[in-house]
ROPAPA-945332 format. One line per 2 residues: number of its first residue (from 1); their letters; for each residue x, y, z of N, C-alpha, C, CB. Coordinates in steps of 0.1 Angstrom, whole numbers, plus 2048, in hexadecimal, padded with zeros to 3 digits. Glycine has a CB too. Layout:
BEGIN
NUM = A = X:Y:Z:X:Y:Z:X:Y:Z:X:Y:Z  ...
This chain:
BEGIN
1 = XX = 808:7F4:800:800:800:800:809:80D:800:7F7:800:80C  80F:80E:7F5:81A:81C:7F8:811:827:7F9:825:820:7EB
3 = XX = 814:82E:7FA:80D:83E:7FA:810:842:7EE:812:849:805  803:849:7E7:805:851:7DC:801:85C:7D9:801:84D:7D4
5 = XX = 802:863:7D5:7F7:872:7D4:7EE:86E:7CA:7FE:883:7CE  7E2:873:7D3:7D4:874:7CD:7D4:87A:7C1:7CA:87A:7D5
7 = XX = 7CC:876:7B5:7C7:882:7AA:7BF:889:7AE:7C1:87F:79F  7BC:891:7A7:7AF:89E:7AD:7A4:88F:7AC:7A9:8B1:79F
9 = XX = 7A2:888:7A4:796:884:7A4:796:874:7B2:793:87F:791  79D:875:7B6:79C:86A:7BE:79A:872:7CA:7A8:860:7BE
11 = XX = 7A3:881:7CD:79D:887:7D9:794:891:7D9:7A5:88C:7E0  790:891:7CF:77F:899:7CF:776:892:7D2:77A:89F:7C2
13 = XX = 777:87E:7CA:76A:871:7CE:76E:876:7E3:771:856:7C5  778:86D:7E2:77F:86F:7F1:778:878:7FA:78E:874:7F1
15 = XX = 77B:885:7F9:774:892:801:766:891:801:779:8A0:7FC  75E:88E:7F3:74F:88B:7F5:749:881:801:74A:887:7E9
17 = XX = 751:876:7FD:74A:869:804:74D:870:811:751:857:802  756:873:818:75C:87A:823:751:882:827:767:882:821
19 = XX = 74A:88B:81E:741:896:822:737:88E:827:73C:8A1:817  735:886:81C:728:881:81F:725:878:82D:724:87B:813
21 = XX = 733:86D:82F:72F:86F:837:730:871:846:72D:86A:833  737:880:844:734:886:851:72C:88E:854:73C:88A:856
23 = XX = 722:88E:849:712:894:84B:707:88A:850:70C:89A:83E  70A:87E:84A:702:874:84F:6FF:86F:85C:705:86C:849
25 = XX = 70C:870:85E:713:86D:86B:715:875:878:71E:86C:869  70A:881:87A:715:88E:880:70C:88A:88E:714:8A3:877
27 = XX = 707:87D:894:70B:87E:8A3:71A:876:8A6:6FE:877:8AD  722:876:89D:72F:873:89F:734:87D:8A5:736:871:894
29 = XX = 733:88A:89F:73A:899:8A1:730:8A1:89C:749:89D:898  72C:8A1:8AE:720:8AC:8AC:725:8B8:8AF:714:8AA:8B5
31 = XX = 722:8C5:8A6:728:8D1:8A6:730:8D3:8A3:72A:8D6:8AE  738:8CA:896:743:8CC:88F:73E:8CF:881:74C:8C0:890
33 = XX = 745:8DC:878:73F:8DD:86C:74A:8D4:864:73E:8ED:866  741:8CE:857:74A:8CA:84F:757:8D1:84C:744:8C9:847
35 = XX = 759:8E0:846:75B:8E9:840:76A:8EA:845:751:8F5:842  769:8E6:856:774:8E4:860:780:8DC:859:76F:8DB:86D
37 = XX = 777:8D1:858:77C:8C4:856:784:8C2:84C:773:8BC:854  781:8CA:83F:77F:8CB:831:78E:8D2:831:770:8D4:82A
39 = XX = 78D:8DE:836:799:8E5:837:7A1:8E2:83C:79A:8EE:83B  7A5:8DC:845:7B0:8D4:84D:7B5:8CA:842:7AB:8CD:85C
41 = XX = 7AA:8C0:83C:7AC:8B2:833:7B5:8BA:827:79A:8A8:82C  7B0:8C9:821:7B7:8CE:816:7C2:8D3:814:7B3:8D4:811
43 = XX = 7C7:8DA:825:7D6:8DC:825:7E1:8CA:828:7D9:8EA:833  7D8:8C1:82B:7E4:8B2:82C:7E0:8AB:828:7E8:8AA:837
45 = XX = 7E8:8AC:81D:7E9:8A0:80F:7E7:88E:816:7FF:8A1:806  7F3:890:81F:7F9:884:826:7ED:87E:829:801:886:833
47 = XX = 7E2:889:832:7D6:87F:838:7CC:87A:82F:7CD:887:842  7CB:884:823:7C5:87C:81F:7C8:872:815:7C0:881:81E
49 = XX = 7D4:86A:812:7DA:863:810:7D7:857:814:7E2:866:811  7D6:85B:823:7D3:84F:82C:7C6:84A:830:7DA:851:837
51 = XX = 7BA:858:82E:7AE:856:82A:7A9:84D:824:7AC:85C:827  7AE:850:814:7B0:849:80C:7AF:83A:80A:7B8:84C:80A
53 = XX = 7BD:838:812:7C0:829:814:7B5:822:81D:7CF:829:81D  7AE:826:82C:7A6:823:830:79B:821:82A:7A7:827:837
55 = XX = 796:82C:826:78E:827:819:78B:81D:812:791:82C:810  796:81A:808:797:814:7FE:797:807:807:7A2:818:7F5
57 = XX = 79B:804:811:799:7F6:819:791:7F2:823:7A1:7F3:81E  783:7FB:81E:777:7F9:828:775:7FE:833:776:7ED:82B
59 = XX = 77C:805:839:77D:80F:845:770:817:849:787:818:841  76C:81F:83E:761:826:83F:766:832:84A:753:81C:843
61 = XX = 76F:83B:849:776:845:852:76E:84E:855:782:84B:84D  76B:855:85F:764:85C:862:76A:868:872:759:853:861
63 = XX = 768:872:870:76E:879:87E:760:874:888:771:88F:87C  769:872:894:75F:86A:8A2:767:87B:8A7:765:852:8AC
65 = XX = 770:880:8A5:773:886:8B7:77F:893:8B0:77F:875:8C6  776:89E:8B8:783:8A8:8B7:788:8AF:8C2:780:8B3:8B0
67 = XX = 798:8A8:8C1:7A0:8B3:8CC:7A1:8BF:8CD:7AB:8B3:8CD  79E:8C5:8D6:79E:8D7:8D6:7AA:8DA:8D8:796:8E0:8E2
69 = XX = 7B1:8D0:8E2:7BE:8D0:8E7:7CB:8D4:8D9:7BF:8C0:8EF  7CC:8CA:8D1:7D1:8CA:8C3:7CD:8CB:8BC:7D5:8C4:8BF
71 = XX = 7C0:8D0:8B9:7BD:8D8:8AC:7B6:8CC:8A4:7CB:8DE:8A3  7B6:8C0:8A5:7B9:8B2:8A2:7AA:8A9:89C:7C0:8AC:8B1
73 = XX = 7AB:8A9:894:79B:8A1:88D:79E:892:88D:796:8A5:87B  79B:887:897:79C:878:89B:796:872:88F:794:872:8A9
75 = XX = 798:86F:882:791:866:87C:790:855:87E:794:868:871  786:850:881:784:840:888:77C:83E:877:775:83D:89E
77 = XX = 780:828:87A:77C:824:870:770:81D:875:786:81C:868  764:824:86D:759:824:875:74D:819:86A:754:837:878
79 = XX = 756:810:85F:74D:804:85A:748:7FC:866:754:7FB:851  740:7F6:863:733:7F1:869:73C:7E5:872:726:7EA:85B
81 = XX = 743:7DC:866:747:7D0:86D:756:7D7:869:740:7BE:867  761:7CB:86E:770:7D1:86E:774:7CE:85F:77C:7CA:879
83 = XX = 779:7D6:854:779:7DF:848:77F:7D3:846:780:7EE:845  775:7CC:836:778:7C3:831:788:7C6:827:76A:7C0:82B
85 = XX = 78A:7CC:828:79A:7CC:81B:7A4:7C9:828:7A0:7E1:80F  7A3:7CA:839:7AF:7C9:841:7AC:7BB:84B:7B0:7D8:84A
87 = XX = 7A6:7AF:844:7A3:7A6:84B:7AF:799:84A:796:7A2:846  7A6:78D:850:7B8:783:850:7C3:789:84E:7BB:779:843
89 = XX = 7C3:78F:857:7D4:797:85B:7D5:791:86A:7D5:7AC:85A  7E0:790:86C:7E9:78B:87A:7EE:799:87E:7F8:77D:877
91 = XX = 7EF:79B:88C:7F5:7A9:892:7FC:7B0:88C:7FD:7A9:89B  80A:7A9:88C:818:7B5:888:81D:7AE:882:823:7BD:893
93 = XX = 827:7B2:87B:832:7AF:874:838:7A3:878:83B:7B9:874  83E:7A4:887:845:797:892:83D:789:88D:840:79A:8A6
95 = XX = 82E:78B:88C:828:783:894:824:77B:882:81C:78A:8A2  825:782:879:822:77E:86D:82F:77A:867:81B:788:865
97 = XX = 83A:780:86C:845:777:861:84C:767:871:85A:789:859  848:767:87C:847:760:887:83C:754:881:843:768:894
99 = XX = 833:755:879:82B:74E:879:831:73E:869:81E:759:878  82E:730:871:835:727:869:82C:726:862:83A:71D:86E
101 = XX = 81E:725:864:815:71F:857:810:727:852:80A:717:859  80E:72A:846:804:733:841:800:740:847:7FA:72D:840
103 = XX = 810:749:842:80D:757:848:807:75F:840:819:75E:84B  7FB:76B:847:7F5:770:840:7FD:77E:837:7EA:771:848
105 = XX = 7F9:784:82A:800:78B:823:805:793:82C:7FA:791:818  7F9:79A:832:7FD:7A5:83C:7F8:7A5:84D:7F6:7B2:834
107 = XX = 7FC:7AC:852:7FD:7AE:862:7F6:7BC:864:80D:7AE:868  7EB:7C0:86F:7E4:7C7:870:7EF:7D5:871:7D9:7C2:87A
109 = XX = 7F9:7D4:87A:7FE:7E0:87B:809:7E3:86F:804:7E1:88A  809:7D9:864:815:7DE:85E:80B:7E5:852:823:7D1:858
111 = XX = 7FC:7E3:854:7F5:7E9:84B:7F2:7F5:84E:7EB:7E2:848  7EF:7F9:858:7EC:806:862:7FA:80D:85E:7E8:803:874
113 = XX = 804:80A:85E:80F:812:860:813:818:84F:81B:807:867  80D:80E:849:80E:811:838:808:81D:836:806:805:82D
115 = XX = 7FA:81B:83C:7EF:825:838:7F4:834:83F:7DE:81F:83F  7FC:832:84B:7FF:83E:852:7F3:83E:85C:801:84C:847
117 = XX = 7EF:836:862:7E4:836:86B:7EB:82D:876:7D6:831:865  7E1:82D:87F:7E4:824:88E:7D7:81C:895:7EB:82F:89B
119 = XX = 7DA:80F:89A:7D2:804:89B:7C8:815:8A8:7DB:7F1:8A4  7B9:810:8A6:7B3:813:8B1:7BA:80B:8C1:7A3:80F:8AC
121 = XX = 7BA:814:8CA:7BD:80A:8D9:7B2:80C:8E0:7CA:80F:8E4  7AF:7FF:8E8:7A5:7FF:8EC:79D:80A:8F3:7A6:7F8:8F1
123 = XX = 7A3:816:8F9:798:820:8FD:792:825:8F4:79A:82B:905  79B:829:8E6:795:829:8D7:785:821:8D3:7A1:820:8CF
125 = XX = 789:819:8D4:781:80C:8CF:772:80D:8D9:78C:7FC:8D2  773:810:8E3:76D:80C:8EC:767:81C:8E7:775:807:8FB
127 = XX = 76B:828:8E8:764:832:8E3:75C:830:8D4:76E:83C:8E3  763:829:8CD:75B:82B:8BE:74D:825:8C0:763:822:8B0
129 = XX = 74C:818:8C9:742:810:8CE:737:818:8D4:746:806:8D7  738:81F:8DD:732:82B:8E5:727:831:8D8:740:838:8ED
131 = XX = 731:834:8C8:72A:83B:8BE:722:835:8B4:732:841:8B7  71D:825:8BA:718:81A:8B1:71A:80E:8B6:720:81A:8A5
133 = XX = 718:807:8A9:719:7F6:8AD:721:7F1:8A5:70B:7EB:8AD  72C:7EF:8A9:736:7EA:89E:73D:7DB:89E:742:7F3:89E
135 = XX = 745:7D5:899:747:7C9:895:741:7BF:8A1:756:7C8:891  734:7C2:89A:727:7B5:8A1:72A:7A7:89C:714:7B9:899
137 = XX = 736:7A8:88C:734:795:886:744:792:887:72C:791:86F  748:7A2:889:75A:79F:884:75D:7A7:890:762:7A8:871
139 = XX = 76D:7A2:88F:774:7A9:89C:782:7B2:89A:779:79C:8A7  787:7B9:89C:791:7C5:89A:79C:7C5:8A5:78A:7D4:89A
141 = XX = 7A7:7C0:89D:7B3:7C1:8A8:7B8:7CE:8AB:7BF:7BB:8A4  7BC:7D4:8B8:7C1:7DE:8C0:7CE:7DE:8C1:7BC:7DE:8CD
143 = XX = 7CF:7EC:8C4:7DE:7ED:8C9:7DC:7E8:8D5:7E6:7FA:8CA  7EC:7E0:8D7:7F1:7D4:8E2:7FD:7DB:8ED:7FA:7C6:8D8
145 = XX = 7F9:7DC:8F6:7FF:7E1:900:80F:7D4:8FD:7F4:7E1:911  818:7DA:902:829:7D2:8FB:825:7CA:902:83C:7D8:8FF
147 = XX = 822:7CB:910:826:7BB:91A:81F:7B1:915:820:7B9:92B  812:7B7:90F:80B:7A9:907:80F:7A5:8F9:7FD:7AB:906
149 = XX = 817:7B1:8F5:81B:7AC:8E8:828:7A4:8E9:81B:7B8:8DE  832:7A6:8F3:83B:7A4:8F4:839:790:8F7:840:7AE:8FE
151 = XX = 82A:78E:901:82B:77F:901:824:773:8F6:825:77C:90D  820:77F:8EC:820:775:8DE:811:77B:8DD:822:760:8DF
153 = XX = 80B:781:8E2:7FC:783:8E1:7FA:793:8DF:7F4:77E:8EF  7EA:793:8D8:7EA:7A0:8D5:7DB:7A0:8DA:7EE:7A5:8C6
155 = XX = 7D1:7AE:8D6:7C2:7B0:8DC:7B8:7B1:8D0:7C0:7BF:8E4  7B1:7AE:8CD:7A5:7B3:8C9:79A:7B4:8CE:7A3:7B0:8C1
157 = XX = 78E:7BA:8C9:785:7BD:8D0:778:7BE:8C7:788:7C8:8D9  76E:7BB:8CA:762:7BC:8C4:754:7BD:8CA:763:7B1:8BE
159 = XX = 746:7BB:8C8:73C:7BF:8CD:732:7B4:8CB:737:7CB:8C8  72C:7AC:8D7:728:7A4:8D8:71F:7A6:8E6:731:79A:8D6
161 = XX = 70D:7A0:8E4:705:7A0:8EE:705:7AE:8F4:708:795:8F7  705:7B7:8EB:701:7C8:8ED:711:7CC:8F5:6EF:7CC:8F9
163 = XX = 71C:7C3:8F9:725:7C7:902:731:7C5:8F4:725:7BC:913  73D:7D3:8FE:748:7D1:8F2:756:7C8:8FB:74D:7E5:8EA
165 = XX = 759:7BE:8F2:765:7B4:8F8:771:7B3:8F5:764:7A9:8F9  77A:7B5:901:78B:7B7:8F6:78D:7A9:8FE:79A:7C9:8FB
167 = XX = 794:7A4:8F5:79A:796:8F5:7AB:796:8EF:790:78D:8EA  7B0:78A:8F2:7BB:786:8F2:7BE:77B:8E4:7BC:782:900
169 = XX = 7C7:77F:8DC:7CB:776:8D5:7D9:76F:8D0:7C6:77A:8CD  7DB:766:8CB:7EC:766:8C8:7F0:772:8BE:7F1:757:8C0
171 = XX = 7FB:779:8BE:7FA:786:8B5:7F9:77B:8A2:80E:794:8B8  7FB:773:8A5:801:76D:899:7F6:766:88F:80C:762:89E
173 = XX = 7E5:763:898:7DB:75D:893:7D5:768:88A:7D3:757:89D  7CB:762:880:7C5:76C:87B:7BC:768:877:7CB:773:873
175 = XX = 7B1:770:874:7A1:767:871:79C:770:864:792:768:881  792:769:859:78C:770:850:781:77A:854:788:768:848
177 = XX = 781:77B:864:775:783:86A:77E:78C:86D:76C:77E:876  788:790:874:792:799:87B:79A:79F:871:79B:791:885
179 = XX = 797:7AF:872:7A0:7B8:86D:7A2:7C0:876:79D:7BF:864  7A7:7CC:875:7A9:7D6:87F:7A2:7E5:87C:7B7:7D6:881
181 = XX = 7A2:7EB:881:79F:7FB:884:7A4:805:886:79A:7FF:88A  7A5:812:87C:7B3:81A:882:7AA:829:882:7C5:819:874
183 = XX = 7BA:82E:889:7B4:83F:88C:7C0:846:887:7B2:845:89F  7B9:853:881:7C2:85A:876:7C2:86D:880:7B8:85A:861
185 = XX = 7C9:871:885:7C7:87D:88A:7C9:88A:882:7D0:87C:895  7C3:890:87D:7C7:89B:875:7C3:8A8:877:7C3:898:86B
């Protein structure tokens, strides 16, 4: 997934679907004008690059949260279930070239890191849930605190019986239900 610069016509589709839907959407960010949003996205190329990328891999990106503190627009990947283009992926890099049988192409964080984004962590996650009902059939790996990554395991988390559950996995397993979820700060 290198990064590329957008054509006008890929970031004009881009910025619409964007508008649209953070009009559809706006008890996400209530009292935020688009217009905000729009202006910040048109002076950094970068972000939306990485927009883009989430995009294009089922993400469905949307701003959940603005920092007053930094100026800072949180975009969360706010598809329904965890974004079908970032599934059967194993954690990290370690844990996918560590793996003897049938390693998957890619690893959730070496994909996040492509895109220029970063895994949701669980207070993340746990907030996007608060804004919906999200991966009710599929589950989304988290950023992994080291000590747990360090003993071969990593987190994901998902939504099940109206309650949201972070769980423990080997970093190295991967399922055709499990992708992950990222946040883009801009």
């Amino acid at each position: 997934m290198a990064h590329h610069n957008l054509s006008n016509e890929e970031r004009r589709e881009l910025l619409g679907t964007l508008q649209s839907r953070f009009e559809k959407n706006s008890d996400r960010h209530p009292a935020l004008p688009w217009q905000q949003v729009a202006d910040k996205l048109e002076e950094n190329a970068e972000a939306l690059v990485s927009l883009y990328e989430m995009e294009q891999s089922g993400g469905e990106p949307d701003v959940v949260y603005f920092d007053e503190a930094s100026g800072a627009f949180h975009f969360y990947d706010c598809a329904k279930e965890s974004p079908k283009g970032r599934r059967s992926t194993c954690f990290d890099q370690a844990a996918r070239e560590g793996r003897k049988k049938f390693p998957p192409e890619q690893s959730a964080v070496e994909m996040a890191e492509a895109m220029g984004v970063e895994l949701l962590d669980e207070e993340q996650y746990r907030y996007l849930q608060t804004l919906g009902e999200f991966d009710l059939k599929t589950s989304s790996w988290i950023a992994t605190p080291e000590a747990i990554r360090t003993l071969g395991g990593a987190l994901f988390a998902d939504r099940r019986y109206n309650t949201v559950f972070v769980y423990h996995n080997g970093a190295d397993s991967y399922y055709a239900a499990r992708g992950w979820r990222g946040i883009l700060k801009v």
